[in-house]
C-alpha positions in Angstrom: -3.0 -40.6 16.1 -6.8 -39.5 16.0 -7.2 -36.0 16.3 -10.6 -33.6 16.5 -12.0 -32.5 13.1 -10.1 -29.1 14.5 -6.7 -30.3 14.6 -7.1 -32.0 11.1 -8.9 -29.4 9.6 -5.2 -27.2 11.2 -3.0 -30.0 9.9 -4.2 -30.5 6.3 -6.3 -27.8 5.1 -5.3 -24.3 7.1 -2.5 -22.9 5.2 -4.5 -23.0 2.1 -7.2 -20.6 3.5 -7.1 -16.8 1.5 -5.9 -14.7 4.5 -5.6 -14.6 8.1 -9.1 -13.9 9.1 -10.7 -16.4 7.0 -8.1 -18.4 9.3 -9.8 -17.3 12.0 -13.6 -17.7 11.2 -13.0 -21.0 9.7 -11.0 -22.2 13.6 -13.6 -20.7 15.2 -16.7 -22.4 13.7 -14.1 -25.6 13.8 -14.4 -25.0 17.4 -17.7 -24.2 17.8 -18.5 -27.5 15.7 -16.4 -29.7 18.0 -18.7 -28.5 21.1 -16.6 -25.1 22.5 -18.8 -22.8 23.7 -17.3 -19.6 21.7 -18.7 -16.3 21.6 -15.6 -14.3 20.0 -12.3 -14.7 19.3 -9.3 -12.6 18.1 -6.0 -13.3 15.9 -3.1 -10.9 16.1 0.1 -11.1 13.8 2.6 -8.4 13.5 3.4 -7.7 9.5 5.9 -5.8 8.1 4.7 -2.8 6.8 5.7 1.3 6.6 2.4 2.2 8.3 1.3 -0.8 10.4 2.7 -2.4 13.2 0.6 -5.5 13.6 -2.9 -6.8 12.8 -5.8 -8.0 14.8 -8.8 -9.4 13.7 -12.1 -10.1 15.6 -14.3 -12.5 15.0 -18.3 -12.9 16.3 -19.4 -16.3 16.4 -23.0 -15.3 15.9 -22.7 -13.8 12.9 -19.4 -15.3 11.7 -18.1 -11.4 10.8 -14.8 -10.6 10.9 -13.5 -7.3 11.9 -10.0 -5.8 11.4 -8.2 -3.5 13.8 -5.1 -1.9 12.8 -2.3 -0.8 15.0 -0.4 1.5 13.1 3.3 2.1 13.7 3.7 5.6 15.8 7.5 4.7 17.2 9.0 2.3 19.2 5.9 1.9 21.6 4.0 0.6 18.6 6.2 -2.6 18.5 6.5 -3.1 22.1 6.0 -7.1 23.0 3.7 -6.4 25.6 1.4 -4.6 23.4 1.3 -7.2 20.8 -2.4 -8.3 21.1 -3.8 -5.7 23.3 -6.6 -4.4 20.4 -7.9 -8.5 20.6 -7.8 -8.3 24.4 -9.4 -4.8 24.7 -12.0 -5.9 22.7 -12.8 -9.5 24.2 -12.7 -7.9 28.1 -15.8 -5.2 26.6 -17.8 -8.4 25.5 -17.0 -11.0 27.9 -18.6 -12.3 30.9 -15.9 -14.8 31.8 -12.3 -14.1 31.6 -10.0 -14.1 28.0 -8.6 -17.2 26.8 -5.6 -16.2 25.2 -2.6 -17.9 23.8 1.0 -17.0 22.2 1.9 -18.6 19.5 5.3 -20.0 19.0 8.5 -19.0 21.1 8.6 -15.6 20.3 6.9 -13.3 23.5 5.5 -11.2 20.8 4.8 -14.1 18.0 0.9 -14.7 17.3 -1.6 -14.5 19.4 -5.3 -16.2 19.4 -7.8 -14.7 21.8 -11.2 -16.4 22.8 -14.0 -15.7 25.2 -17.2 -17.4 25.7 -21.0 -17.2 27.2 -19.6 -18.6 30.6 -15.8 -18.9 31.7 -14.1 -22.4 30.3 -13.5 -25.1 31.8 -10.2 -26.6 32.1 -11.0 -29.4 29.7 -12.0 -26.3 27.0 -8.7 -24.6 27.8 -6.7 -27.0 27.1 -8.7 -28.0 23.8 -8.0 -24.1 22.6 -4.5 -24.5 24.2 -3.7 -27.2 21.8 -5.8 -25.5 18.6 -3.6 -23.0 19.3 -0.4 -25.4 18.8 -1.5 -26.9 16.1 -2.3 -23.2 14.0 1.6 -22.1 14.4 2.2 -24.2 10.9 -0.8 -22.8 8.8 -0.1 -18.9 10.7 3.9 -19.3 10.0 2.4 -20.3 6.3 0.3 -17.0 6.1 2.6 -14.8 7.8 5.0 -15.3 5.7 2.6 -14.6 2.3 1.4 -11.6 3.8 4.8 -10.6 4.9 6.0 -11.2 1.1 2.7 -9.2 -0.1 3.2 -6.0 2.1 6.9 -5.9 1.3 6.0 -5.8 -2.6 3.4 -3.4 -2.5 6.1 -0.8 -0.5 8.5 -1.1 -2.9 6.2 -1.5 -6.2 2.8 -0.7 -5.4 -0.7 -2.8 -5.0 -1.0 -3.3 -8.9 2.3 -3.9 -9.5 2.7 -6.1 -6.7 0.3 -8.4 -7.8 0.6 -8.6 -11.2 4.4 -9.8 -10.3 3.2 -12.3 -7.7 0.9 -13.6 -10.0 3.5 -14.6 -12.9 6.6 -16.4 -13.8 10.1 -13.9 -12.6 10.8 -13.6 -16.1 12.1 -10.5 -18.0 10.3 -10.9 -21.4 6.9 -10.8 -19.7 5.4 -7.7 -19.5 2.0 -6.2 -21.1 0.5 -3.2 -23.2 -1.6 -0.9 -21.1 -2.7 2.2 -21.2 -2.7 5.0 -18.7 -2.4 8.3 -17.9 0.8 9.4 -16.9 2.2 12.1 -14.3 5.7 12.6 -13.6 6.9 14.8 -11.1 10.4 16.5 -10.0 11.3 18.5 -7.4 13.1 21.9 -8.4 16.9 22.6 -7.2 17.1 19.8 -5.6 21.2 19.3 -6.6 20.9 23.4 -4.3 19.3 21.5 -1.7 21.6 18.5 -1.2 24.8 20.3 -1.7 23.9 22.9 0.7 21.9 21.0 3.5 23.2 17.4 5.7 21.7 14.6 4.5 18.8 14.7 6.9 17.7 17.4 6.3 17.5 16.4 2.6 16.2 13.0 3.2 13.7 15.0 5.4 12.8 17.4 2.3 12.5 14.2 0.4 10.0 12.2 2.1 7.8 14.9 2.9 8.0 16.2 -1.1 7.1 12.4 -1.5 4.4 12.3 0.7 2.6 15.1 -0.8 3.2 14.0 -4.4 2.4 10.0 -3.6 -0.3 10.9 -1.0 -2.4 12.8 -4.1 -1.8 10.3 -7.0 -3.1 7.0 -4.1 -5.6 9.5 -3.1 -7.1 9.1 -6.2 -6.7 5.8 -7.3 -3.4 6.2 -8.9 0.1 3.9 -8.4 3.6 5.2 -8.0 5.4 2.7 -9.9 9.4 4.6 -9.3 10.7 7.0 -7.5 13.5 8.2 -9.3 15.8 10.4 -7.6 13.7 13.2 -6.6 11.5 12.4 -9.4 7.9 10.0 -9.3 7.0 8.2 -12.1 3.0 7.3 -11.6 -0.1 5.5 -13.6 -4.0 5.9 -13.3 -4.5 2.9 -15.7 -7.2 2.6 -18.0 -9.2 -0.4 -17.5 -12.3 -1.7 -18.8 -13.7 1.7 -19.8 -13.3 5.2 -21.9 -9.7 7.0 -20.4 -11.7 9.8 -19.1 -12.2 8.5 -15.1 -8.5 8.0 -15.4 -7.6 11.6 -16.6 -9.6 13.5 -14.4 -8.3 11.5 -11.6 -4.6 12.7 -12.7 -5.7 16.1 -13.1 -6.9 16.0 -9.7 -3.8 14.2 -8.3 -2.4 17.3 -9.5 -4.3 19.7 -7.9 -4.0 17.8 -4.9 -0.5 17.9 -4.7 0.0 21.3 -5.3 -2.4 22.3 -2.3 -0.3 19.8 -0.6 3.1 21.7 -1.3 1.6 25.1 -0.6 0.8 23.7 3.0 4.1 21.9 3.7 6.2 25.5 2.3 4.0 27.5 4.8 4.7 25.0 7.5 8.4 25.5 5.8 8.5 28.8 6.0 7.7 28.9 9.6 10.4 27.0 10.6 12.6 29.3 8.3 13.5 27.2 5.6 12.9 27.7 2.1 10.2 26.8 0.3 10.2 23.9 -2.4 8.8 24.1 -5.8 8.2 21.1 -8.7 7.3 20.5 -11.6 4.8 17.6 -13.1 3.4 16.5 -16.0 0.1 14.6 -17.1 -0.1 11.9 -20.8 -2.2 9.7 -22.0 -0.7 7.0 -23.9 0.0 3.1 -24.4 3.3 1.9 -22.7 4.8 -1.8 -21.8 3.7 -2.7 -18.0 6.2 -5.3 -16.6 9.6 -7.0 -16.2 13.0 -5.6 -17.6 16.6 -6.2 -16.5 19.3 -8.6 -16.5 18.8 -12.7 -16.5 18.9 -12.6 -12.8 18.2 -8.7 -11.8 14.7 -7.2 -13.0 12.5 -4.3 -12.2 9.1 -4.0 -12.9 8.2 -0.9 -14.9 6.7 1.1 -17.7 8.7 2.1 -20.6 7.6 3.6 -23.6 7.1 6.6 -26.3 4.6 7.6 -23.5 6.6 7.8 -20.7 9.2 9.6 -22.5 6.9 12.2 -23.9 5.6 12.7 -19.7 9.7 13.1 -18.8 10.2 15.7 -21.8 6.6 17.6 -21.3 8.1 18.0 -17.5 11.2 19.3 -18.5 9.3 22.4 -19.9 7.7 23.3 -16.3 10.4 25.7 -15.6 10.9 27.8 -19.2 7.3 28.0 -19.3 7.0 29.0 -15.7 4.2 26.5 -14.9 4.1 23.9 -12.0 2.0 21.6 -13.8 1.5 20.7 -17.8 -0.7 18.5 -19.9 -0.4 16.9 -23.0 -2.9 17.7 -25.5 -3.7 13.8 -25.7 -5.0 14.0 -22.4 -6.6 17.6 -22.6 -8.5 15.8 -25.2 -10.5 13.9 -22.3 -11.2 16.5 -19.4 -13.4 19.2 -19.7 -11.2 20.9 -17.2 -10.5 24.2 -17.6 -6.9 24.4 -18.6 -4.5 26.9 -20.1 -3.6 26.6 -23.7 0.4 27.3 -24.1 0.4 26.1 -27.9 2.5 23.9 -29.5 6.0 22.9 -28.3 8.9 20.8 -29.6 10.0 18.0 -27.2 13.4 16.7 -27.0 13.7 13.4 -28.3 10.2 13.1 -29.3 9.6 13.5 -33.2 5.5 15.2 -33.0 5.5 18.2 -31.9 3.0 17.9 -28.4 0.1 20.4 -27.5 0.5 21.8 -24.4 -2.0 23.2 -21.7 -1.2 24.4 -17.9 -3.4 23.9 -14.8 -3.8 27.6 -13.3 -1.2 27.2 -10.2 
């Protein structure tokens, strides 16, 4: 069977490219190279994802650039079929002269979708060249679907760094390596008052928007929740390739953030006539072991260590000390933030006794 350099380049070489719109520039100029007359084309795949229902990505066959538009998940609407490359389409109808080429992808009515226009309308000859192109892409787009369906799905549940560094090594429990981070760990106050005295909406409610505040301020500045646990947040700023300091002023100001955050949501709280709710946190810097724990056949990836343990005890005295946020004097030792000494204090469980400052509330 003698294909077009196209179809072989689909056939053999597709589902090795590095994402979906490298996909997409590389079939374009494919296309262009076997004599279409392309001007733009579009690629649309729907990934699972908390935030986004689908992707599109547009491509310029003058420049070879590849844009990304993002659909992000509002409700049901957002995952209607009929909407499934409408971004691509939009896009195509500003620039083209002719009318879109477009074609599903697979059985599905909202499967993948490639788009194309060009200089002039195409003929039917061209149409049924990028008719079959498009055929020939389901394997390598099922391929890359799939791996960016995987990817997306880790970084929810374990976060970008995390994520990787387990897609990028054996599942084994005795890996794991020594980094070193600052630290914040989080709880929310009365929350065993809250769940015992609200339905479990409401509390899942109270949750995810406590959550939202908390994880919105440590990604905001380049941090990673590695665990929620409970109605707790365990999360890093690692330390990599240079002096700790960038990474403990960005926990400092994680937070910062998050309490502005909280004061916001209890006004909004208050309005609505329901009680306000308060936490606690607390910010390290230490060494701690960054990977896989569990059974033979059950693992989690975490971080473990004297550090994190001093982080969980250092929280714990939020509430006799009456302040929201405390911090270790090992970190205190890189910010020149201006922080409230508290003295000394014994931790439970921990053998030195720690230095502790406040952030003013």
């Amino acid at each position: 069977m003698k294909l077009s350099a196209t179809l072989a380049w689909l056939v053999d070489s597709a589902a090795e490219t590095a994402g979906a719109d490298r996909l997409l520039a590389e079939l374009g100029a494919h296309l262009v190279s076997d004599g279409l007359p392309l001007a733009a084309g579009t690629l649309t795949l729907d990934v699972p994802h908390p935030l986004i229902a689908r992707r599109t990505w547009l491509w310029r066959a003058d420049s070879g650039e590849v844009m990304e538009a993002l659909n992000f998940a509002s409700g049901p609407a957002a995952f209607a079929p009929q909407a499934s490359g409408d971004a691509g389409r939009r896009w195509l109808s500003d620039r083209a002269d002719g009318v879109v080429h477009e074609d599903v992808i697979g059985a599905r009515v909202n499967g993948p979708s490639l788009g194309w226009i060009g200089p002039r309308p195409f003929t039917p000859d061209e149409s049924d060249e990028l008719k079959q192109a498009a055929r020939f892409a389901a394997a390598p787009l099922a391929v890359l679907a799939a791996r960016a369906t995987l990817s997306a799905t880790l970084e929810a549940y374990l976060g970008r760094r995390s994520a990787q560094r387990v897609m990028a090594a054996p599942l084994r429990r005795d890996l794991g390596e020594t980094i070193q981070a600052a630290l914040l760990y989080a709880d929310l106050r009365s929350f065993t008052a809250l769940s015992e005295s609200n339905p479990p909406a409401a509390v899942i409610a109270a949750l995810d928007a406590w959550f939202d505040r908390i994880a919105g301020a440590v990604h905001a500045f380049g941090g990673e929740v590695l665990k929620f646990i409970g109605d707790g947040v365990l999360a890093i700023f690692p330390v990599v390739g240079e002096p700790p300091r960038r990474a403990c002023q960005a926990a400092l100001r994680a937070a910062a953030a998050a309490q502005a955050g909280m004061a916001h949501l209890n006004e909004e709280r208050q309005r609505q006539g329901l009680p306000p709710l308060s936490f606690g946190a607390a910010l390290h810097l230490g060494e701690m072991l960054w990977g896989n724990i569990g059974a033979a056949n059950r693992l989690d990836f975490t971080a473990i260590g004297p550090a994190v343990n001093l982080a969980s005890r250092l929280e714990g005295l939020c509430r006799p000390l009456g302040k929201t946020v405390l911090v270790s004097g090992a970190l205190a030792a890189e910010t020149n933030a201006q922080l409230i000494a508290l003295g000394t204090h014994e931790l439970r469980g921990i053998a030195a006794p720690c230095e502790v400052f406040a952030l003013p509330d």
